[in-house]
N, C-alpha and C positions, 0 to 999 in steps of 0.2 A: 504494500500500500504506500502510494505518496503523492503527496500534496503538494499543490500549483498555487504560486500566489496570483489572488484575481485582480485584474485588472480595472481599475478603480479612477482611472483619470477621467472619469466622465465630472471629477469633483474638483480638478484642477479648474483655477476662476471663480470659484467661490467669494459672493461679496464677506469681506471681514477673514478671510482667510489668506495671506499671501501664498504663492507656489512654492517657495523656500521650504514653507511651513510646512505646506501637506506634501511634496517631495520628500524631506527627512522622515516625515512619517510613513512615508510607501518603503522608506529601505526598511525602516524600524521593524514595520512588518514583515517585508520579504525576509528578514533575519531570525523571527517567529517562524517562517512559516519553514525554512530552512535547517531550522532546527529541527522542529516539529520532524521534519522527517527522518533526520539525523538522529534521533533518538529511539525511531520504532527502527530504525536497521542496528542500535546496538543494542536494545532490548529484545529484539528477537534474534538475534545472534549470541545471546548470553541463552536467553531460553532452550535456544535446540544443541548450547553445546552442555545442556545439564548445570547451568551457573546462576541458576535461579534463586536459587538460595545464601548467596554472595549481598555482601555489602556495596559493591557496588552497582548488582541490579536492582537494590532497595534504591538507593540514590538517582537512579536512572529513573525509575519510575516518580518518584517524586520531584523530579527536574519536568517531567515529560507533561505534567497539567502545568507549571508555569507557562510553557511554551506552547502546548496546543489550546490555553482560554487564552496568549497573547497573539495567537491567530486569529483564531477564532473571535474574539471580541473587537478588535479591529475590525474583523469583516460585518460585524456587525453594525459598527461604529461608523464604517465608512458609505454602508450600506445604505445608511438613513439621512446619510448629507445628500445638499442640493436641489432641494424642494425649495418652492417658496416660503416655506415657513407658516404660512396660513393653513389651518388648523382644516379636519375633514369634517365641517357641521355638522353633518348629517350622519357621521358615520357610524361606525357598529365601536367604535374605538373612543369616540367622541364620547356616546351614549355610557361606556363605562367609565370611561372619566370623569364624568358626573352624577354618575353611583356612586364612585369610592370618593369624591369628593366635596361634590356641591356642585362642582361648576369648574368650567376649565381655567379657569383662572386660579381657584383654588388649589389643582392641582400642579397648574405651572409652579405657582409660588414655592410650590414644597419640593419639588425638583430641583428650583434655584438654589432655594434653601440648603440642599442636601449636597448639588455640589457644587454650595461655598464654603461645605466643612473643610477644616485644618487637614491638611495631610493630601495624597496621592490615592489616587483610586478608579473607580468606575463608580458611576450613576446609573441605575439601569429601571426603567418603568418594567417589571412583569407582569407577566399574568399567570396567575394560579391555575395550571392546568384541571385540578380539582372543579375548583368550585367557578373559576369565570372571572374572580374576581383580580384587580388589577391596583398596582401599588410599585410604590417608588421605592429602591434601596442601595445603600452603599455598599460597593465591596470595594477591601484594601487593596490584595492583591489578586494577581490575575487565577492565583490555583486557590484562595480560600474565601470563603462566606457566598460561594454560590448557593444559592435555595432551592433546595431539591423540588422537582417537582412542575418547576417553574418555568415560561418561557419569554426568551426576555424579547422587546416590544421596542424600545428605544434605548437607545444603550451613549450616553456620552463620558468620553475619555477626560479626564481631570487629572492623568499626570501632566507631571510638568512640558515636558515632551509636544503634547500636543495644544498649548499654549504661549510658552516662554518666548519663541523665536519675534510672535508679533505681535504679544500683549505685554512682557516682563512677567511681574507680580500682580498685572489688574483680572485677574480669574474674572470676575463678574463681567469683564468688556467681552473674555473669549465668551463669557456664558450665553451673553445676548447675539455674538455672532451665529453661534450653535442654533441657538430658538430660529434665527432667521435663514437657516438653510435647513433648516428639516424637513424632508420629504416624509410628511401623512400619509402620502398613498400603500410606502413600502413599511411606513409602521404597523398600518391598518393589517395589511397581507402576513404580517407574523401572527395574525390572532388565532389563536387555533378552535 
């Protein structure tokens, strides 16, 4: 098995996003994703030579979720830029956004809110595959505080990385860039 980084320049020219910016994050990725494969041919080369029970296939495997949610979240990341930013009124996504909220406003704010917290991370709106229902949360890093279960809807990056080049330290200016290029249509389409 191995994985191809996708091809994502449909989001170069982004208003509030310079090309710098989201070029160093195409390699950041491709080095995710190149990993990501790098890691299933030394974990399955320890596996079939009997080395599975080694310290360093423990290791491997716990390198190998940093690197395939730092694919993988990226592509989700990069998935949902380049929309106008105006919300789907009508939509099936809209309507749970203000169930779990009040009103989309409501639940903008708590997204802002969430990443303007202290620290490096993802922001990611799911949806409980269970019950339907849909909510905002932090995770630290790329391998821990995923929610089982859950599938994620909107996903924005809050490391440094994906801000510093063309905001500094002003997080809340990359925030408002983020809200103004998000594509509704392809949020919508992750709802299961």
């Amino acid at each position: 098995m191995s994985y191809t980084a996708q091809d994502f320049s449909k989001i170069l020219g982004m208003d509030g996003f310079s090309d710098t910016l989201i070029n160093n994050h195409f390699t950041l990725y491709q080095g995710y994703v190149k990993n990501t494969n790098k890691l299933i041919e030394l974990i399955d080369g320890l596996a079939k030579s009997g080395k599975s029970d080694k310290p360093e296939y423990a290791e491997l495997q716990r390198r190998f979720a940093f690197e395939w949610n730092g694919m993988r979240l990226h592509e989700y990341y990069f998935g949902n830029l380049k929309g106008n930013g105006q919300p789907v009124s009508s939509g099936k996504l809209e309507r749970k956004l203000i169930d779990a909220c009040g009103s989309h406003e409501a639940w903008e704010a708590d997204f802002r809110a969430t990443g303007a917290l202290r620290g490096v991370g993802w922001v990611i709106l799911y949806e409980d595959l269970q019950t339907g229902q849909v909510f905002n949360a932090w995770i630290n890093l790329h391998e821990s505080g995923h929610l089982a279960g859950c599938q994620p809807i909107l996903v924005m990056d809050v490391w440094e990385h994906a801000f510093m080049v063309d905001y500094g330290l002003k997080r809340a200016d990359y925030i408002n860039a983020f809200f103004r290029n998000i594509d509704w249509k392809v949020c919508e389409s992750r709802l299961k």
